[in-house]
C-alpha positions in Angstrom: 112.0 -51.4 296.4 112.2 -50.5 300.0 114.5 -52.2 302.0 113.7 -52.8 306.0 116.0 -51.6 308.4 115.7 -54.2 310.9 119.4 -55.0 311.6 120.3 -58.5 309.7 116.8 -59.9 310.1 116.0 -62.0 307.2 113.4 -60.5 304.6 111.4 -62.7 302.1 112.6 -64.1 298.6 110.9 -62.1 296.0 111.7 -62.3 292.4 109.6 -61.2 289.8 110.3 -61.5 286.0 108.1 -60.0 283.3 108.2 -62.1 280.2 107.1 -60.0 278.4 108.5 -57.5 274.6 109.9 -55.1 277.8 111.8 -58.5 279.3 112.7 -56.6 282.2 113.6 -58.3 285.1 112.8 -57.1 288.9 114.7 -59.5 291.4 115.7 -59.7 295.3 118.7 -61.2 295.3 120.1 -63.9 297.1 124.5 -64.2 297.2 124.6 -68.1 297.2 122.3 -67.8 294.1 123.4 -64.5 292.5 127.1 -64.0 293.7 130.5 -65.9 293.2 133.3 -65.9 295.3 136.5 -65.1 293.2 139.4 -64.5 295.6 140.1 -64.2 299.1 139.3 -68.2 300.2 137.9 -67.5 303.2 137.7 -63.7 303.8 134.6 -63.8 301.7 131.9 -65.0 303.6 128.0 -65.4 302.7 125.6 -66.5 305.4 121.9 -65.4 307.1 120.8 -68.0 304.4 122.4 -66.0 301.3 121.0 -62.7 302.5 124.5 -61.6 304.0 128.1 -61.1 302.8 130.8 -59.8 304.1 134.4 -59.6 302.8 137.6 -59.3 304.9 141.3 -57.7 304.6 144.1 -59.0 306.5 147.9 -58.9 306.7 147.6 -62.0 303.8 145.0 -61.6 301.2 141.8 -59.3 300.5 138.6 -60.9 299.4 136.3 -59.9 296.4 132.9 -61.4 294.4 131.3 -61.0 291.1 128.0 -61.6 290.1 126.9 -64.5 288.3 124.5 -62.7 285.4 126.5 -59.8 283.4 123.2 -56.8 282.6 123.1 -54.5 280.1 121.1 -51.1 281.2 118.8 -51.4 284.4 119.1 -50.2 288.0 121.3 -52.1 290.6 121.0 -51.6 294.4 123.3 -52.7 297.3 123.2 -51.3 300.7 126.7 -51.6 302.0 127.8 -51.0 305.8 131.8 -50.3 305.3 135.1 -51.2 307.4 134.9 -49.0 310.9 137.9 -47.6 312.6 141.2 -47.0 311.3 140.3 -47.6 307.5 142.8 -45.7 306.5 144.3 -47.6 303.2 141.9 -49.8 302.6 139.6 -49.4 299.3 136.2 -50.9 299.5 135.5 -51.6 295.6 131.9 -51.9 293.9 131.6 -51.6 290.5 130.0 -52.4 287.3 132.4 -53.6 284.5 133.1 -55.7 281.4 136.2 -57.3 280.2 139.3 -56.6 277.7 141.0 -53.5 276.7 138.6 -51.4 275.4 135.8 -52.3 278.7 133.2 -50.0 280.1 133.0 -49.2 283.5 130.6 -47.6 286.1 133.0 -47.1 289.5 131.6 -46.8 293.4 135.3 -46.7 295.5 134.7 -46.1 299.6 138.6 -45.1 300.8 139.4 -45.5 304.1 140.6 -43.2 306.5 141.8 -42.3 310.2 139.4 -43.0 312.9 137.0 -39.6 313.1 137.9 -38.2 309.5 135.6 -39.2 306.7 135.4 -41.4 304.0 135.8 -40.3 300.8 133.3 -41.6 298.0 135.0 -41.7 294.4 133.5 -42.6 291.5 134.4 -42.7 287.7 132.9 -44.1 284.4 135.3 -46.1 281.5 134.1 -46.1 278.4 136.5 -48.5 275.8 139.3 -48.9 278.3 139.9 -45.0 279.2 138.2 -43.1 282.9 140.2 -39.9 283.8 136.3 -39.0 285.1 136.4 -38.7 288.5 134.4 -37.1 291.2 134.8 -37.5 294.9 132.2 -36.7 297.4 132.0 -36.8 301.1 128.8 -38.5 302.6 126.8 -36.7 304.9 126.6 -39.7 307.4 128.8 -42.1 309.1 128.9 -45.2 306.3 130.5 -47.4 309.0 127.4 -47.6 311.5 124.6 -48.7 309.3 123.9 -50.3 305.8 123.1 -47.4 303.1 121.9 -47.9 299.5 124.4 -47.4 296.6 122.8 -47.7 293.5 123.7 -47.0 289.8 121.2 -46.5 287.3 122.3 -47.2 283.4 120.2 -46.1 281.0 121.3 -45.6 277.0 120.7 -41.8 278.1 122.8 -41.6 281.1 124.2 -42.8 284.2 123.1 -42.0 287.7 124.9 -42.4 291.1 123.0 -42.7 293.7 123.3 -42.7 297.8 120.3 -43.5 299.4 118.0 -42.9 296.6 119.6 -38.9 296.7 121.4 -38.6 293.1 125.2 -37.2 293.5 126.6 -37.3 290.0 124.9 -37.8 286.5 127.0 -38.6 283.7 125.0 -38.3 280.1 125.0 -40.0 277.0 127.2 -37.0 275.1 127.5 -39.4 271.8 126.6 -36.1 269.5 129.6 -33.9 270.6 132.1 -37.1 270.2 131.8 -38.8 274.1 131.7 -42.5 273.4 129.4 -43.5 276.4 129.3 -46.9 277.5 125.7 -48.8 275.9 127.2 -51.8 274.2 129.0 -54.0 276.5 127.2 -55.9 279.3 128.8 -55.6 282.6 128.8 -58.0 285.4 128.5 -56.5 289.3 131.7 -56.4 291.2 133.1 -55.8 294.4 136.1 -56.3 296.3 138.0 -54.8 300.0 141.8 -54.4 299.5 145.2 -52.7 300.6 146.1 -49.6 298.1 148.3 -47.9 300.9 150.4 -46.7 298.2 147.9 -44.0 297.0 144.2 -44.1 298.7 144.7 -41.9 302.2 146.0 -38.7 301.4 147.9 -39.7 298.3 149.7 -43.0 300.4 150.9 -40.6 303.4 149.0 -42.8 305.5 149.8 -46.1 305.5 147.4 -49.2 306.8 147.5 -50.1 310.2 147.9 -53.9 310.3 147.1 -54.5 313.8 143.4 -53.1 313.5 143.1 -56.0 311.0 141.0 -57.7 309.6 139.0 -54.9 308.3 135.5 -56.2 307.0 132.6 -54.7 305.2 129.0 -56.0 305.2 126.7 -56.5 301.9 122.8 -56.8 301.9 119.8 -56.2 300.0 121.1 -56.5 296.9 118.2 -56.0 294.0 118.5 -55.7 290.5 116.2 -54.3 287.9 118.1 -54.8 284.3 117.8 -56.3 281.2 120.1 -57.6 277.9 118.1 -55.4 275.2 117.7 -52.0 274.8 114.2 -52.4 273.4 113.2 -53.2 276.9 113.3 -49.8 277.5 111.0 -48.7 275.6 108.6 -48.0 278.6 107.7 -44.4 279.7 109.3 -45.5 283.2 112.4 -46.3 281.7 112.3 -43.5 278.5 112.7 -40.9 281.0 115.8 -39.0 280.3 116.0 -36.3 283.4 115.8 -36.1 287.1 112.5 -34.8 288.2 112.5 -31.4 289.8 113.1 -32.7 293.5 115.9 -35.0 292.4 117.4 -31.8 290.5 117.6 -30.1 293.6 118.7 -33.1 295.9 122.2 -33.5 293.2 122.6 -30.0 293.5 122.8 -30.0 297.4 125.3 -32.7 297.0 127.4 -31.5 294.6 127.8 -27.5 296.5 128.5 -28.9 299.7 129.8 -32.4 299.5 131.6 -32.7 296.3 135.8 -32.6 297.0 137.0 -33.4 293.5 135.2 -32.6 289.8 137.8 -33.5 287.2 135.7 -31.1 285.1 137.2 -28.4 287.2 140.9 -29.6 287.0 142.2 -27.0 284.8 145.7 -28.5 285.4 145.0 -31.9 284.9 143.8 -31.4 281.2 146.0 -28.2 279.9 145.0 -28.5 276.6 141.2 -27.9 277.2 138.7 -29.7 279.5 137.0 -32.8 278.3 134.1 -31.9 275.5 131.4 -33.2 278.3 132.5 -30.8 280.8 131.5 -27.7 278.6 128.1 -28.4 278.6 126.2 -27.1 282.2 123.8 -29.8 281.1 126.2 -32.7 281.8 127.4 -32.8 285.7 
C-alpha cells in the first residue's frame, strides 16, 4: 500500500478482507478501532479521527499501546516520526510479541540520542523466551523530521525488516541446522516510548535531559496484511522465500555502510563458537 505524504491530512477507511481458503486479511487501520491504550493515562493520545497517535515521556510515566488482534505471519506497516532533540535516553519501542516465558519476538527499538548525532535502529528476534540477536543500523535520514515506514514481514520462511520498503536485516527459518524460529505463537503489535538511561546512549553515559521533556513520537498509517493459518499462505505472493535481485542489492547497501552492530560478528560475545545461523552466508 502506498501511503500519502500529505502531512496529517486524513486518508480514507479502506479495509478489505478476502474470505476466502487464503483468509488473508488486507486492512488500513484505524487506532480507536485497532489499538488499546495500556499505560501512560494520558501521554497516549489518539486523535485526527483514529488516524493519529502519539505517545509522550515525562519526568512521571511513559506511555505505550498494543493492538487489539494478535496475527500469526503477514506483513505489518507503521510509519513512525520519532522524539526530536535531545533524545538521548529515551527508547522508542515497536515490536511484535507473544506472552510467557518461552514467547517469540520480532524487535524495532529507535534509541535516542544528543541533538545532531543519530539514532540508532536496533533490532532482534526471540524465539521461546531467548534474543542475544541483535543488529544495529544507522538510518540514512533524519527519523525526527518526517514519518517513515517500518515494517516487518513474517513468513514461516523468514523474517524481514524493513525501512521504507528498503530491507536491512533478514533473519531465516534455520529449523534444519537446530534454530528454533518463531512460526507457532501469534503475536500481538506493540509499542511503547520510555526512560532506559541506565543503558540506551552510549551504554547509560548519557543520561536524559528532563527539562527537554515531554518527548513525544507520532504514529500513522498503520496497515496490516496477516492472517491466523499458515495455509493462507499458500499463494505464489506469499510462497516466495527470497528477496528479488533489486531488494538483494538494497540489504546489501544497508548492511556495508549502515550496519554498527552484527552479533554474528561478536567473536567475544559468544567464545565458544558463533551461533549455528551465523555460519551460513545465506542467513544475514
Amino acid at each position: 500500500m502506498a501511503f500519502s505524504s500529505n502531512g496529517f491530512s486524513m486518508f480514507v477507511l479502506v479495509c478489505l478482507v478476502v474470505i476466502s481458503s487464503l483468509s488473508v486479511a488486507s486492512c488500513a487501520g484505524n487506532f480507536y478501532q485497532d489499538f488499546d491504550i495500556t499505560w501512560g493515562g494520558n501521554r497516549a493520545k489518539i486523535f485526527k479521527a483514529g488516524q493519529l497517535l502519539s505517545l509522550s515521556l515525562d519526568t512521571v510515566s511513559g506511555s505505550g499501546f498494543q493492538s487489539k488482534k494478535e496475527y500469526l505471519f503477514g506483513r505489518i506497516d507503521m510509519q513512525l516520526k520519532l522524539v526530536a532533540g535531545n533524545s538521548a535516553g529515551t527508547v522508542t519501542a515497536y515490536y511484535l510479541s507473544s506472552q510467557g516465558p518461552t514467547h517469540d519476538e520480532i524487535d524495532f527499538e529507535f534509541l535516542g540520542n544528543l541533538s545532531g548525532d543519530p539514532y540508532i535502529l536496533h533490532t532482534n528476534v526471540f524465539t521461546q523466551g531467548k534474543g542475544n540477536r541483535e543488529q544495529q543500523f544507522y538510518l540514512w535520514f533524519d527519523p525526527t523530521r518526517n514519518f517513515h515506514t517500518y515494517s516487518i514481514i513474517w513468513k514461516p520462511q523468514h523474517i524481514i525488516f524493513l525501512v521504507d520498503n528498503t530491507p536491512i536485516r533478514v533473519f531465516k527459518n534455520a529449523e534444519s541446522i537446530g534454530v528454533p524460529f518463531p512460526k507457532s505463537q501469534p503475536m500481538k503489535i506493540y509499542s511503547s516510548l520510555w526512560n532506559a538511561d541506565d543503558w540506551a546512549t552510549r551504554g547509560g553515559l548519557v543520561k536524559t535531559d528532563w527539562s527537554k521533556a515531554p518527548f513525544t513520537a507520532y504514529y500513522r498509517n498503520f496497515n496490516v496484511t496477516a492472517s491466523t493459518s499458515t495455509s493462507a499462505f499458500s499463494d505464489s505472493t506469499w510462497q516466495t522465500n527470497e528477496l528479488d535481485a533489486p531488494g538483494r542489492r538494497r540489504l546489501r547497501w544497508v548492511q556495508k555502510y549502515f550496519m554498527i552492530y552484527n552479533y554474528c560478528s561478536d567473536l567475544k560475545r559468544f567464545p565458544g563458537g558463533l551461533p549455528p545461523e551465523c555460519k551460513r552466508s545465506r542467513f544475514l
